[in-house]
ROLO-132758 format. One record per atom (N, C-alpha, C): residue number from 1; residue in one letter; x negated, y, z negated. Coordinates in steps of 0.1 Angstrom, whole numbers, plus 5000, padded with zeros to 4 digits. Each point is the difference from the previous one (the first is absolute). Layout:
<sites>
+-----+---------+------+------+------+
! num ! residuo !    x !    y !    z !
+-----+---------+------+------+------+
! NUM !       A !    X !    Y !    Z !
...
+-----+---------+------+------+------+
</sites>
This chain:
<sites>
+-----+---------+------+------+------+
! num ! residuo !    x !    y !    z !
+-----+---------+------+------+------+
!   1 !       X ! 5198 ! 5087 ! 5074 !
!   1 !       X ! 4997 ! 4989 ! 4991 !
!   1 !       X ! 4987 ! 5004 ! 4992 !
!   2 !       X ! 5002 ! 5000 ! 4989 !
!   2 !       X ! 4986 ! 5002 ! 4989 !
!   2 !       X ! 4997 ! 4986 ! 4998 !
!   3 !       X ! 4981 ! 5005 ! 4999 !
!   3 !       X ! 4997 ! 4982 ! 4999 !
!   3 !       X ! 4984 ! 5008 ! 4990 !
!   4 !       X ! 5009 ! 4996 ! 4985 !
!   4 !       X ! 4988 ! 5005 ! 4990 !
!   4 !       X ! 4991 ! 4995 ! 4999 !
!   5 !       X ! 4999 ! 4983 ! 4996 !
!   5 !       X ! 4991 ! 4991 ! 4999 !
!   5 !       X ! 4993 ! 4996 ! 5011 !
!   6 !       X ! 4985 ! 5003 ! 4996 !
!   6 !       X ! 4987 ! 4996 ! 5005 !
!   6 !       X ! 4993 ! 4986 ! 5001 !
!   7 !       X ! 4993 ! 4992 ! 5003 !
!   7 !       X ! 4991 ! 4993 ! 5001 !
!   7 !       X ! 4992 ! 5001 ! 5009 !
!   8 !       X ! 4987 ! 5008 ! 4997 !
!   8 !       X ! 4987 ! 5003 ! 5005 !
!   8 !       X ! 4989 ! 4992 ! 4999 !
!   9 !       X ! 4991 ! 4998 ! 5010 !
!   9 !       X ! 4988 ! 4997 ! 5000 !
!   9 !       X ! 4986 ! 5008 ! 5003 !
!  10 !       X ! 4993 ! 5001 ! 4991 !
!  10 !       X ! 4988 ! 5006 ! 5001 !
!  10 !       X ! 4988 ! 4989 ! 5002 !
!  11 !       X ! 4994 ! 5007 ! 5008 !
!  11 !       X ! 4986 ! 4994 ! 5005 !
!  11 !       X ! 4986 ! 5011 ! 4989 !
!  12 !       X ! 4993 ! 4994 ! 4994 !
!  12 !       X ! 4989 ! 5004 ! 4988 !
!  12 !       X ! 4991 ! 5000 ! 5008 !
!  13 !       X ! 4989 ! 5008 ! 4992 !
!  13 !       X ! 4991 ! 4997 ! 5007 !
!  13 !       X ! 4987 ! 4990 ! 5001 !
!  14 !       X ! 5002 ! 4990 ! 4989 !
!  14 !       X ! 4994 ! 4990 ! 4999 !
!  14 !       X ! 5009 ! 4986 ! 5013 !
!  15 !       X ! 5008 ! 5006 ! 5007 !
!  15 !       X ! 5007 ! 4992 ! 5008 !
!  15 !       X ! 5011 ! 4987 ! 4996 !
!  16 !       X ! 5005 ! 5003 ! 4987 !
!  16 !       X ! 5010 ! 4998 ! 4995 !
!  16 !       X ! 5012 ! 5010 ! 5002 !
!  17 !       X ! 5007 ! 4990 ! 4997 !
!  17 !       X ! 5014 ! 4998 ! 4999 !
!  17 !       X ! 5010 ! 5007 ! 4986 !
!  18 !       X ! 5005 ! 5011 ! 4999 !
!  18 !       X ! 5009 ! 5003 ! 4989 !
!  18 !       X ! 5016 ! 5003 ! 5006 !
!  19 !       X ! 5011 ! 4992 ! 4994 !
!  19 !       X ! 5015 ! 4999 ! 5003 !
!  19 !       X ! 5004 ! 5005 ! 4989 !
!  20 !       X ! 5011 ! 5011 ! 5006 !
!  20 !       X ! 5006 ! 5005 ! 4989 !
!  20 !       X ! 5016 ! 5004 ! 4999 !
!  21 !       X ! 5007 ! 5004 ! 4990 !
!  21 !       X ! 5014 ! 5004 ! 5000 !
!  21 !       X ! 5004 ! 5013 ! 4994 !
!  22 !       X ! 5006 ! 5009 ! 5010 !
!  22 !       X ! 5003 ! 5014 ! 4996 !
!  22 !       X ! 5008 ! 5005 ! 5002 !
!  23 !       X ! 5010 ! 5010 ! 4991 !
!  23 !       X ! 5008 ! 5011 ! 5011 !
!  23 !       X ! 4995 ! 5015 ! 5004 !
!  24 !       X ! 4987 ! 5001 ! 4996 !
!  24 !       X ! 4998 ! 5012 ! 5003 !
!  24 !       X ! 4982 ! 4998 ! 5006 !
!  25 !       X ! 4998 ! 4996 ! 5013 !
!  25 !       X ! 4991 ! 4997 ! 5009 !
!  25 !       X ! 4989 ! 5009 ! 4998 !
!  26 !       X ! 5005 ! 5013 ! 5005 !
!  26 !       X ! 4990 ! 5014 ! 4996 !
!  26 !       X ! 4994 ! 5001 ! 4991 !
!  27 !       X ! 5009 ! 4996 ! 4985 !
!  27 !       X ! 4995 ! 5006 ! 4991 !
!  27 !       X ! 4989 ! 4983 ! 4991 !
!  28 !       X ! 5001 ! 4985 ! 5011 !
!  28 !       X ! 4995 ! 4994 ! 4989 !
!  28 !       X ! 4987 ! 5001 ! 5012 !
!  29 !       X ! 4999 ! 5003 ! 5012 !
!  29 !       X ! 4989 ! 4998 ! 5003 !
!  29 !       X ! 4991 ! 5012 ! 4998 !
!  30 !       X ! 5004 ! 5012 ! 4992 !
!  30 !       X ! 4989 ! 5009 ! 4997 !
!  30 !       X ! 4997 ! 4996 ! 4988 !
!  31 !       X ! 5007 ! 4992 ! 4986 !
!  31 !       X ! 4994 ! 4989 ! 4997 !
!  31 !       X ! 4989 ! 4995 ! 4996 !
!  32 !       X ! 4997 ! 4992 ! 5017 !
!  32 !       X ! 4991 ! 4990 ! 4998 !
!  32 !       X ! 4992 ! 5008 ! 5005 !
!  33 !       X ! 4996 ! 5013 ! 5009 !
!  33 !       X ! 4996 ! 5004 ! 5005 !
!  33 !       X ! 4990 ! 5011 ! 4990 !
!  34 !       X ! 5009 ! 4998 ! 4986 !
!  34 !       X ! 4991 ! 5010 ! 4990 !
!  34 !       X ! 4997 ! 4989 ! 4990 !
!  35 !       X ! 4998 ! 4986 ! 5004 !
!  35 !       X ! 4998 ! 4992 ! 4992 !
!  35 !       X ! 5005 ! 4996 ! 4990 !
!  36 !       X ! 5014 ! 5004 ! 4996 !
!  36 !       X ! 5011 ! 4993 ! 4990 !
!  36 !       X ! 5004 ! 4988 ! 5005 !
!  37 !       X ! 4994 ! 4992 ! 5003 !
!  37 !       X ! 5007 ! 4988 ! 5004 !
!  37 !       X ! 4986 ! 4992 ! 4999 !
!  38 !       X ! 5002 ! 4988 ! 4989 !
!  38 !       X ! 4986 ! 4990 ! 4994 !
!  38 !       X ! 4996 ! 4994 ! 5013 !
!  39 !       X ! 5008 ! 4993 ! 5008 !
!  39 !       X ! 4994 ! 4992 ! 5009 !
!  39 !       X ! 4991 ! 5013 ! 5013 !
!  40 !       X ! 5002 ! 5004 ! 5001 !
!  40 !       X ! 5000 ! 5009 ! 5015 !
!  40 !       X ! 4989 ! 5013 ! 4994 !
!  41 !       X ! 4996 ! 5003 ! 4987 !
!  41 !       X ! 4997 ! 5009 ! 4997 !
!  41 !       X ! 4983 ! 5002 ! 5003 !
!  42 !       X ! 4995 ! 4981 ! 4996 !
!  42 !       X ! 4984 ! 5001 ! 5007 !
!  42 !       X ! 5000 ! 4998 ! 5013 !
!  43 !       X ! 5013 ! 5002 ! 5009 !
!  43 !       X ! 4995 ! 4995 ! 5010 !
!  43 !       X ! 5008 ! 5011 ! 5014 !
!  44 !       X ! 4996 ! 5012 ! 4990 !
!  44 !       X ! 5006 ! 5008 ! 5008 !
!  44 !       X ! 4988 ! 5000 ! 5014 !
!  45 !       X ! 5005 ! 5007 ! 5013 !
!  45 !       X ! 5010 ! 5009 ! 5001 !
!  45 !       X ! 5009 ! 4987 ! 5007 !
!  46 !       X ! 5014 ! 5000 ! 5001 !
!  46 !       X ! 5008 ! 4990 ! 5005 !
!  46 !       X ! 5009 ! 5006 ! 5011 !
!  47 !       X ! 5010 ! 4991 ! 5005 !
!  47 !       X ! 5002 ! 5009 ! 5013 !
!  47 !       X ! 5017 ! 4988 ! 5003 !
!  48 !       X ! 5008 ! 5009 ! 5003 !
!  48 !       X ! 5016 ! 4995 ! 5000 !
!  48 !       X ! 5000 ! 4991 ! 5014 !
!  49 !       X ! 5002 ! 4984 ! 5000 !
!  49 !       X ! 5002 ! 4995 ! 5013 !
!  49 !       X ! 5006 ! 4996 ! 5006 !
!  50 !       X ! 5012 ! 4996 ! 4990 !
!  50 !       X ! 5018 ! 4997 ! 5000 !
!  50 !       X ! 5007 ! 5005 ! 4987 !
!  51 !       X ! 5014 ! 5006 ! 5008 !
!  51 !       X ! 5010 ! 5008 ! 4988 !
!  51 !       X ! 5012 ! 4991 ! 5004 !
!  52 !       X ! 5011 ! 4995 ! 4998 !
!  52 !       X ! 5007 ! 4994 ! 4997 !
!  52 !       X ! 5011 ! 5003 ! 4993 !
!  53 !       X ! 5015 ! 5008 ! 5005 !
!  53 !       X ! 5007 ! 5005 ! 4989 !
!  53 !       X ! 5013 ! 4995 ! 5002 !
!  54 !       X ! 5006 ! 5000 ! 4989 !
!  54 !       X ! 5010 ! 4993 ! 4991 !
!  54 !       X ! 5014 ! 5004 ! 4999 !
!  55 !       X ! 5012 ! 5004 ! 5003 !
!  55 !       X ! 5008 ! 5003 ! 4990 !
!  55 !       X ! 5005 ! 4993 ! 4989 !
!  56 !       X ! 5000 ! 4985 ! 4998 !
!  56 !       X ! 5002 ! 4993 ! 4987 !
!  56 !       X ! 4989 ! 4999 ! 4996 !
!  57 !       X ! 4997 ! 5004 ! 4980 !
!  57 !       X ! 4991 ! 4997 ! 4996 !
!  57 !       X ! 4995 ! 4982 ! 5003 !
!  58 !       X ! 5012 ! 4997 ! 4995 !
!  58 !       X ! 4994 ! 4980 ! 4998 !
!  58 !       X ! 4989 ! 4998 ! 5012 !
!  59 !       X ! 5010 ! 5000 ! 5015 !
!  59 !       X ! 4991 ! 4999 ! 5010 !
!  59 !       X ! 4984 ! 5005 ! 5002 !
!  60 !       X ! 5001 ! 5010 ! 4996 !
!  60 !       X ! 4984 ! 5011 ! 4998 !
!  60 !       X ! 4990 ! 4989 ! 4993 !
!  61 !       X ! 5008 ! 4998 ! 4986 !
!  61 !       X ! 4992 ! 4993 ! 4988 !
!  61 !       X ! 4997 ! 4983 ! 5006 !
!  62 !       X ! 5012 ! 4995 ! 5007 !
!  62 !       X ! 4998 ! 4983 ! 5006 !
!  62 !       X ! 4984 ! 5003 ! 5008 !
!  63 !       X ! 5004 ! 5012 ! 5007 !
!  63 !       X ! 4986 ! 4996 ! 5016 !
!  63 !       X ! 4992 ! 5005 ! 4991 !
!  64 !       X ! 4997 ! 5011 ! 4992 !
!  64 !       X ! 4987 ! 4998 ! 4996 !
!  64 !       X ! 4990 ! 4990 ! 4991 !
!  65 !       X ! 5010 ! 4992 ! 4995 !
!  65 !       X ! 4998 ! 4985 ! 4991 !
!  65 !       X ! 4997 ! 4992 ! 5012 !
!  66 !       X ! 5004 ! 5002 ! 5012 !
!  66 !       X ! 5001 ! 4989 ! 5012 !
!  66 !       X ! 4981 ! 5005 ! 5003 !
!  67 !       X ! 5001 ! 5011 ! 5000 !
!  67 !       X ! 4987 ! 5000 ! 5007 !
!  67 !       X ! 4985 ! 5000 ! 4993 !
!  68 !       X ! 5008 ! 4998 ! 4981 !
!  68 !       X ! 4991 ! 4996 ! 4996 !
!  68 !       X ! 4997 ! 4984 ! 4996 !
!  69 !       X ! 5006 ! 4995 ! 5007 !
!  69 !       X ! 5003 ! 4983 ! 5000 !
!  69 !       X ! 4992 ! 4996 ! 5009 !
!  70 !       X ! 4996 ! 4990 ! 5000 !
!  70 !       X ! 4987 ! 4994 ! 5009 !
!  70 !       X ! 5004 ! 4999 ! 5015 !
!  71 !       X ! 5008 ! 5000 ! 5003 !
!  71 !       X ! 5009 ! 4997 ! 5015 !
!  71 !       X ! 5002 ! 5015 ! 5003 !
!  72 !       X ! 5008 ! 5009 ! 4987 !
!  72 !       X ! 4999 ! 5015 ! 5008 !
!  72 !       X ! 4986 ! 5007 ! 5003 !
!  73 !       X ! 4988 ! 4995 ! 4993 !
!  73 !       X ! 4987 ! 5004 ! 5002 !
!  73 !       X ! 4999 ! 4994 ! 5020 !
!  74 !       X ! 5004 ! 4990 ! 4998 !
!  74 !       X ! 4993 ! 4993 ! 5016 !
!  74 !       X ! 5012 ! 5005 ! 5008 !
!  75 !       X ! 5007 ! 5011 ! 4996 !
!  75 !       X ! 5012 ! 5004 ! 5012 !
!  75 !       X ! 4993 ! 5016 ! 4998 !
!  76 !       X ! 4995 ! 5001 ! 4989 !
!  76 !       X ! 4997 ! 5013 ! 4999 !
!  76 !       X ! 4990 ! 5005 ! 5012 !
!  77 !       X ! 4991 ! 4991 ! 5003 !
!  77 !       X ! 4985 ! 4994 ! 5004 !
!  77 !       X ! 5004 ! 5002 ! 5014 !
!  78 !       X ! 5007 ! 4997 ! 5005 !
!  78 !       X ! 5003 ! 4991 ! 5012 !
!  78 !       X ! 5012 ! 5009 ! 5005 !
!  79 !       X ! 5008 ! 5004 ! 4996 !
!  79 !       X ! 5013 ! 5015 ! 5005 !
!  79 !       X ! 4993 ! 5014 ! 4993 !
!  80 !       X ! 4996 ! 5005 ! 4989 !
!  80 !       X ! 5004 ! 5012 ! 5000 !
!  80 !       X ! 4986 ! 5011 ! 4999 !
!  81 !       X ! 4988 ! 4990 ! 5000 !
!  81 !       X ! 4990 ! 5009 ! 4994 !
!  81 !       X ! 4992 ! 4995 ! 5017 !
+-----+---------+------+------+------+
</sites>
């Protein structure tokens, strides 16, 4: 079973929170990692703390909307980080 779709969590280093959606993991967290990415870029170095993968796009795209929803933040909080 292939399971393309991502939803990652990085930990920054100002101790925030960046959620994200991808099918190519490797290639988005070198990324943020060279600072192409606005949110994460002053706040390097960041560090992968849950990956989460998918084979239906929709599903990928629902939970990452879920965990940017105020309830997926306090499930985020509390299960995954």
């Amino acid at each position: 079973m292939k399971l393309p779709y991502a939803v990652y969590i990085l930990k920054c280093k100002d101790n925030t929170y960046y959620t994200g959606f991808t099918t190519k993991i490797k290639s988005r967290l070198n990324a943020h990692n060279k600072g192409e990415v606005h949110y994460t870029k002053s706040r390097l170095p960041i560090k992968l703390i849950h990956l989460s993968l998918f084979e239906i796009k929709q599903k990928a795209y629902d939970f990452e909307r879920y965990l940017k929803s105020g309830s997926g933040i306090a499930f985020r909080n509390k299960r995954l980080v």
